[in-house]
C-alpha positions as CSV (number, residue, x, y, z in Angstrom):
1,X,-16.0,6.0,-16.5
2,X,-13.2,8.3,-16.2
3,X,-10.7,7.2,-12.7
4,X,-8.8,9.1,-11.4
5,X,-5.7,7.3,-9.3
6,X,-3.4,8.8,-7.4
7,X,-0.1,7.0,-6.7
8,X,-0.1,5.0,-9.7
9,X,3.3,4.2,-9.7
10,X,4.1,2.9,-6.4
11,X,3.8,-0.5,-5.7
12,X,-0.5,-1.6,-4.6
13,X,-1.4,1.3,-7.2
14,X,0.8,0.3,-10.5
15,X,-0.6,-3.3,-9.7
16,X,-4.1,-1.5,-9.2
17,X,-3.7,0.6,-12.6
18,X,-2.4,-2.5,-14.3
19,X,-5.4,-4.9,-13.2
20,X,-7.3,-2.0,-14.4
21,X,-6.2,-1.4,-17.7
22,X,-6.5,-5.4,-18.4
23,X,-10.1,-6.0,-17.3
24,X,-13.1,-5.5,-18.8
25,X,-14.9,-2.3,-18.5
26,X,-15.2,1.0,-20.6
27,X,-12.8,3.5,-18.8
28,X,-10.2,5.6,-19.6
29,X,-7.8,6.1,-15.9
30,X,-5.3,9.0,-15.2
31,X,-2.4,8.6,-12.6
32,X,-1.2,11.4,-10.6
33,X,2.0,10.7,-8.8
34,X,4.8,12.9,-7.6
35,X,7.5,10.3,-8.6
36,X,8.9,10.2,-4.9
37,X,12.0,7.5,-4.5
38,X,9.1,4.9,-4.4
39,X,7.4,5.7,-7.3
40,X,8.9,4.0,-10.7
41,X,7.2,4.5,-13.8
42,X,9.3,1.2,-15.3
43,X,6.0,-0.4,-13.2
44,X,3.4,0.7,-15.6
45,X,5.6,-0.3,-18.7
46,X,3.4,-2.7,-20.1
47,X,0.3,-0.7,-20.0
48,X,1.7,2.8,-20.9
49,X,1.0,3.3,-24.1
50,X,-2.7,2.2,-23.5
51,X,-4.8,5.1,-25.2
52,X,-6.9,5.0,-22.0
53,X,-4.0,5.8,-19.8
54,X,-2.8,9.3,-19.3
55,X,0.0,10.3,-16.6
56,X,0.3,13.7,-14.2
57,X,2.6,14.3,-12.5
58,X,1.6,16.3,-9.6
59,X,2.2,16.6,-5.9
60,X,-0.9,15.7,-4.3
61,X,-0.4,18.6,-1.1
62,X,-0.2,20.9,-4.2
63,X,-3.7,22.7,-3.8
64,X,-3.0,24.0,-7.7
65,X,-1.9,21.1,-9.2
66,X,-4.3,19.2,-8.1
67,X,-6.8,21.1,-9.3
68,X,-5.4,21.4,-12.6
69,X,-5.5,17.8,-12.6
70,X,-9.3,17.8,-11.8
71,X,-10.2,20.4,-14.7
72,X,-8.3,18.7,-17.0
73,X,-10.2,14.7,-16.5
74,X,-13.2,15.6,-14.5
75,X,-13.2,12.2,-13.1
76,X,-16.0,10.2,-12.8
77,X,-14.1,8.1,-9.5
78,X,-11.2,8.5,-7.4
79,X,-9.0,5.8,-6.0
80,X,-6.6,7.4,-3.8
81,X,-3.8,5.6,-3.0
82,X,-1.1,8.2,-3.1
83,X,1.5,8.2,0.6
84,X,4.5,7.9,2.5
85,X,3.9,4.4,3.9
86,X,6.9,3.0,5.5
87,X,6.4,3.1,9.4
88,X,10.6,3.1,9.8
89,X,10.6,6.8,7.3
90,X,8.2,8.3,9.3
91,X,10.1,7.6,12.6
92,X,13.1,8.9,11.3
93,X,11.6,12.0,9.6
94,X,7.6,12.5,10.3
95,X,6.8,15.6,8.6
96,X,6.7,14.3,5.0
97,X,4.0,11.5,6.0
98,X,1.9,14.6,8.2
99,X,2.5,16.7,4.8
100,X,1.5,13.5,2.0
101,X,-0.9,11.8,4.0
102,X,-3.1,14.4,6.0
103,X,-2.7,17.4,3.8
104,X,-2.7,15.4,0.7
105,X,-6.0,13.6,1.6
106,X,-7.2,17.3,2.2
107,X,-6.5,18.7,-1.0
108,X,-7.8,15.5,-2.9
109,X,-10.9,15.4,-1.1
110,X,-11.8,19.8,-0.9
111,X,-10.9,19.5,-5.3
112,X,-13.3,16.1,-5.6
113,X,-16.0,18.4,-3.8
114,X,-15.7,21.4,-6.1
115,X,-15.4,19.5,-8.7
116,X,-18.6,16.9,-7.3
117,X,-17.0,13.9,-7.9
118,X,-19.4,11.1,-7.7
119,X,-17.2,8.6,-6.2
120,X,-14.1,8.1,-4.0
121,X,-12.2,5.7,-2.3
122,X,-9.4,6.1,-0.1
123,X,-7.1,3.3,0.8
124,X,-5.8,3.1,4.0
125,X,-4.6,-0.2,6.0
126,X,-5.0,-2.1,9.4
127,X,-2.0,-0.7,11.0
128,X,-4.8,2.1,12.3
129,X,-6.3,-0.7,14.7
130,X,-2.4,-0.7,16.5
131,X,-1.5,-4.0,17.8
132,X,-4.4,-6.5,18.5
133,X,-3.8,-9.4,21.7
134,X,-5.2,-12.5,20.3
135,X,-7.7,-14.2,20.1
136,X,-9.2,-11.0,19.0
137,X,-9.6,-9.7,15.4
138,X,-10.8,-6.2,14.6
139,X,-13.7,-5.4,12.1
140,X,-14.3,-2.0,11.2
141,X,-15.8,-0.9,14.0
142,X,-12.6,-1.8,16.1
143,X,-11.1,1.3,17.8
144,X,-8.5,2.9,16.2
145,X,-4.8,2.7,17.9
146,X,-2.3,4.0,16.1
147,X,1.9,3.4,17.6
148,X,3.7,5.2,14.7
149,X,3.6,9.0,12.9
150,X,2.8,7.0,9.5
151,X,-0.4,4.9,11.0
152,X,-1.7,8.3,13.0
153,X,-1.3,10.1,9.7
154,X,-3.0,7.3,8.2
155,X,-6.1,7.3,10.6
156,X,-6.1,10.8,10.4
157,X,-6.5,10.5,6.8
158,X,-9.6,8.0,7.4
159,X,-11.7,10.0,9.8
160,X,-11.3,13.3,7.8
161,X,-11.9,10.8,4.5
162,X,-15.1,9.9,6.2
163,X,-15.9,12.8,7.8
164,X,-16.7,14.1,3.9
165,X,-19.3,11.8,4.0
166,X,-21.0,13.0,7.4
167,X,-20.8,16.7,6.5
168,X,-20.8,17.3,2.6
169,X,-22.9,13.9,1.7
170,X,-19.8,12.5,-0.6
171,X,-19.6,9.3,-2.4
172,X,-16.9,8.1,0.3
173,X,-15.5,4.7,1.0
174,X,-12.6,3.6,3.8
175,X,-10.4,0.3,2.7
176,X,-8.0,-1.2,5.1
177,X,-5.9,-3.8,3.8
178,X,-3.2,-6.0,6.0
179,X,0.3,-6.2,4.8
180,X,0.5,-6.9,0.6
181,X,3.6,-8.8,-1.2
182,X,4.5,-9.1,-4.7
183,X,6.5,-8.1,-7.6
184,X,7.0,-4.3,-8.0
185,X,7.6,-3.9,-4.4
186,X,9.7,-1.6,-3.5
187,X,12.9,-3.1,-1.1
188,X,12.1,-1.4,1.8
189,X,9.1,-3.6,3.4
190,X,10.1,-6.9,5.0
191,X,9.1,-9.9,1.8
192,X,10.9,-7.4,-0.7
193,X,14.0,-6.4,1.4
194,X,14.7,-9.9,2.4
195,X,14.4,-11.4,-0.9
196,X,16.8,-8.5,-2.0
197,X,19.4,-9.3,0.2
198,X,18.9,-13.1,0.0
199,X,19.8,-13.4,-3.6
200,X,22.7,-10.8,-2.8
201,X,24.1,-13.1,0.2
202,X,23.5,-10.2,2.4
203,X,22.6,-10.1,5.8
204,X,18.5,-10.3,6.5
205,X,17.9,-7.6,9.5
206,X,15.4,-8.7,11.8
207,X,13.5,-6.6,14.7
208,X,13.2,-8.1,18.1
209,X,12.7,-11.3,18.5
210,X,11.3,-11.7,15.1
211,X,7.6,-12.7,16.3
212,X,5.8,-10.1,15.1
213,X,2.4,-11.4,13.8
214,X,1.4,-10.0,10.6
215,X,-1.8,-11.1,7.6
216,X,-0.1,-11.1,4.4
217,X,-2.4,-10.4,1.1
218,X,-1.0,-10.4,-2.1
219,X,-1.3,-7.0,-4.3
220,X,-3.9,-8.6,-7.2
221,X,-6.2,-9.6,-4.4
222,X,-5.8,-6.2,-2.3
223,X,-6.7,-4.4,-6.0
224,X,-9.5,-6.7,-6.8
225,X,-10.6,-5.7,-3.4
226,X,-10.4,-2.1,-4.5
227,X,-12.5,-2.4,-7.5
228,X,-15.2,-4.5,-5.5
229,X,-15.2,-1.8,-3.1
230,X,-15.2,1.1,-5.7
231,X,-18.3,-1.0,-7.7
232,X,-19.9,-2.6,-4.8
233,X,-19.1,-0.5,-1.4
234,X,-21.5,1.8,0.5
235,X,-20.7,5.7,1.1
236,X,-19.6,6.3,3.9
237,X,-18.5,2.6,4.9
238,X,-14.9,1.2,5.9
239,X,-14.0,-2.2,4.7
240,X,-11.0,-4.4,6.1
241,X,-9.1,-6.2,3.5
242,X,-7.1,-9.3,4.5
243,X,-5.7,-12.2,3.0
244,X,-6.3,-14.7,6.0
245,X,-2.7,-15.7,6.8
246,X,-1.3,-14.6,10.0
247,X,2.4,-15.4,10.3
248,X,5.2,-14.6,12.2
249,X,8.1,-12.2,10.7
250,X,10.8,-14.8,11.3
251,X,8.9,-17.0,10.1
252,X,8.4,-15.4,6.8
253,X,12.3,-14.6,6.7
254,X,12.9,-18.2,7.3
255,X,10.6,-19.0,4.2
256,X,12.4,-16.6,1.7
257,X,16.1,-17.8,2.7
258,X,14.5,-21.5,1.9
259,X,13.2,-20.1,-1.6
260,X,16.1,-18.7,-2.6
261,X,18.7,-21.4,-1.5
262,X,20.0,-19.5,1.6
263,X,21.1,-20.4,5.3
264,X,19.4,-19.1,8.3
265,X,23.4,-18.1,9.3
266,X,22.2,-15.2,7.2
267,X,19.4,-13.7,9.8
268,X,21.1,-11.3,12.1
269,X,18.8,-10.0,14.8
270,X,18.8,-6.0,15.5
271,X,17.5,-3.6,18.2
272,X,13.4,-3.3,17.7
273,X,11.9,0.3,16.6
274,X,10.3,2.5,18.7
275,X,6.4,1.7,19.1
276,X,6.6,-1.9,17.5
277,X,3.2,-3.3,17.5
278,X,3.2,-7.6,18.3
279,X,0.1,-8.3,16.4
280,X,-1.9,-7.2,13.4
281,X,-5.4,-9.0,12.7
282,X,-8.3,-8.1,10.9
283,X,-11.8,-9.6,9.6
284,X,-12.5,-9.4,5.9
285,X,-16.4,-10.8,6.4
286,X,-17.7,-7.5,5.8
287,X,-16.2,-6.7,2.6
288,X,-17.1,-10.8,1.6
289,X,-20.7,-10.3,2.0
290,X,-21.7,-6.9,0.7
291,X,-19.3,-7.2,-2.9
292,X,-18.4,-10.9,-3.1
293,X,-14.6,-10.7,-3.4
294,X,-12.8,-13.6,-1.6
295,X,-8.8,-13.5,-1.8
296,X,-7.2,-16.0,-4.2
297,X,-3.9,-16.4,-3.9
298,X,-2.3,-18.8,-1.5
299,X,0.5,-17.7,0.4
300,X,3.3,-20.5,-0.4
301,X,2.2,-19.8,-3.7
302,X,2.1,-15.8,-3.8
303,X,5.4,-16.0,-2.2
304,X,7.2,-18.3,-4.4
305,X,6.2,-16.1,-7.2
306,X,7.6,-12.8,-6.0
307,X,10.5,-14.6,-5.1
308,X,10.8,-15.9,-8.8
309,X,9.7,-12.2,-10.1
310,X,12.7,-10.7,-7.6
311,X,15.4,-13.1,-9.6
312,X,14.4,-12.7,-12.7
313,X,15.1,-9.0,-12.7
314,X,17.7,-8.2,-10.2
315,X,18.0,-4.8,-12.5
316,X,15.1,-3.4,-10.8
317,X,16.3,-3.6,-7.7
318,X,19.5,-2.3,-8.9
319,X,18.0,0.5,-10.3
320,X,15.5,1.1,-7.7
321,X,18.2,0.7,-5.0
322,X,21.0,3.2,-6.6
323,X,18.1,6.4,-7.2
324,X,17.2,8.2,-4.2
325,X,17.2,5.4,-1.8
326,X,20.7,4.3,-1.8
327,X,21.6,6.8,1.4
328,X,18.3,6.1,3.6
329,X,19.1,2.3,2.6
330,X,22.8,2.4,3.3
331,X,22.4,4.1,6.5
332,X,19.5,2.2,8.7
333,X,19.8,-1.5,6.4
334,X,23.4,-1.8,4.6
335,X,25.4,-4.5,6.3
336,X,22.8,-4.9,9.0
């Protein structure tokens, strides 16, 4: 099988093209990424001079480069993981997650359907269900309620993803996974950031009241998911991805300034963002029963791993932190 990945060196797809590249299976994979500030090739070190691995960089909204891309693997799958995914970036600025995510998933899915790709799965996540009241969990069939430019884009994405499948009878599937963790993340999203400034001794920013339910799934699990889904899954079929534990933000925080030896005096509580959803929940039956996966990794112990993967190479998130980062970061989290 020749895959095709897109956003292979952000943080769920370097982990994906990793797992990949180490499991059994007779494949050669191509990444395509545009090396935005989240993408860091230093992810896919191990693996990169695999024979089976090539690299492309390409902007994904780029009709031409994408179809140079296509020409040049003819791939037998795509796993399209390739966005602008933090919620707070698209408030701030909302065209580059309209442009990526919407336009991107265009290009991708009109060059898969010239070029008859048999297979393609586009990754997506459960912030397109908006915030759910419990006791209520949403399965795929849950009406979609997007609060933020990124999750609109995001569902967007979806219905056009799927609407490949009504209309031109492609080989399309729809994943939507809860909130991942793990090394390689970069320190933007809540588990990373606060580990970040927890071994630093800076301040942890926390929205609200810090009660903000979220499922947390760590990224192995997520990309087993994937490959279950991209072996296993039915055209034309969503399938939510969780990891079956619900916590609180604050209490999460609370858990990373334990890990890493901190006191609480370190949480500082700032103004919410606009369109906060409460609660996020999903159901992962559906994607149990029809492929098998289950998730694996425990929380307390996925957590106390990233946190030992964070300290053991405080170099990353130097280097990650000083590229084009450093002025978003210094401006909405430095000293917060």
């Amino acid at each position: 099988m020749k895959l095709l990945v897109t956003g292979g060196a952000g943080f769920i797809g370097s982990a994906f093209v990793r797992l990949a590249l180490t499991s059994p299976g007779q494949f050669s994979l191509a990444n395509v990424d545009a090396l935005t500030y989240a993408g860091n090739l230093e992810n896919l070190a191990s693996i990169a001079n695999d024979p089976r691995y090539s690299f492309h960089k390409a902007d994904i909204a780029d009709p031409d480069a994408i179809e140079a891309v296509f020409a040049t693997v003819q791939p037998d799958a795509v796993v399209h993981f390739a966005a602008e995914s933090h919620v707070d970036r698209s408030i701030h600025s909302p065209e580059p997650v309209i442009r990526t995510n919407l336009n991107g998933t265009f290009t991708l899915l009109e060059a898969a359907r010239r070029h008859k790709t048999p297979r393609f799965v586009h990754v997506s996540t459960d912030e397109v269900y908006g915030s759910i009241d419990e006791p209520h969990d949403a399965d795929e069939s849950y009406p979609l309620h997007a609060s933020s430019p990124y999750s609109a884009s995001k569902a967007g994405s979806d219905l056009l993803a799927l609407s490949y499948f009504t209309t031109y009878k492609m080989n399309v599937s729809v994943t939507r996974a809860s909130n991942n963790y793990g090394p390689f993340q970069f320190p933007e999203k809540l588990i990373p950031l606060m580990i970040a400034n927890a071994l630093e001794g800076k301040q942890l920013p926390v929205y609200g009241d810090g009660m903000q339910i979220r499922d947390w799934l760590y990224v192995d699990d997520h990309c087993r998911a994937i490959r279950a889904v991209l072996d296993k899954g039915r055209a034309g079929e969503v399938y939510n991805i969780g990891g079956s534990r619900a916590l609180p933000n604050i209490e999460v925080v609370q858990r990373i300034l334990a890990a890493t030896g901190q006191p609480e005096s370190l949480i500082k509580y700032v103004t919410d963002r606009p369109g906060h959803d409460r609660r996020y929940a999903i159901t992962s039956e559906k994607v149990e029963r029809e492929t098998g996966w289950a998730p694996r990794m425990e929380f307390e112990a996925g957590l106390a791993e990233t946190v030992s993967w964070y300290r053991a190479n405080t170099d990353w998130i130097s280097n990650v932190r000083s590229g084009a980062y450093r002025e978003f970061y210094d401006k909405n989290y430095a000293g917060r």
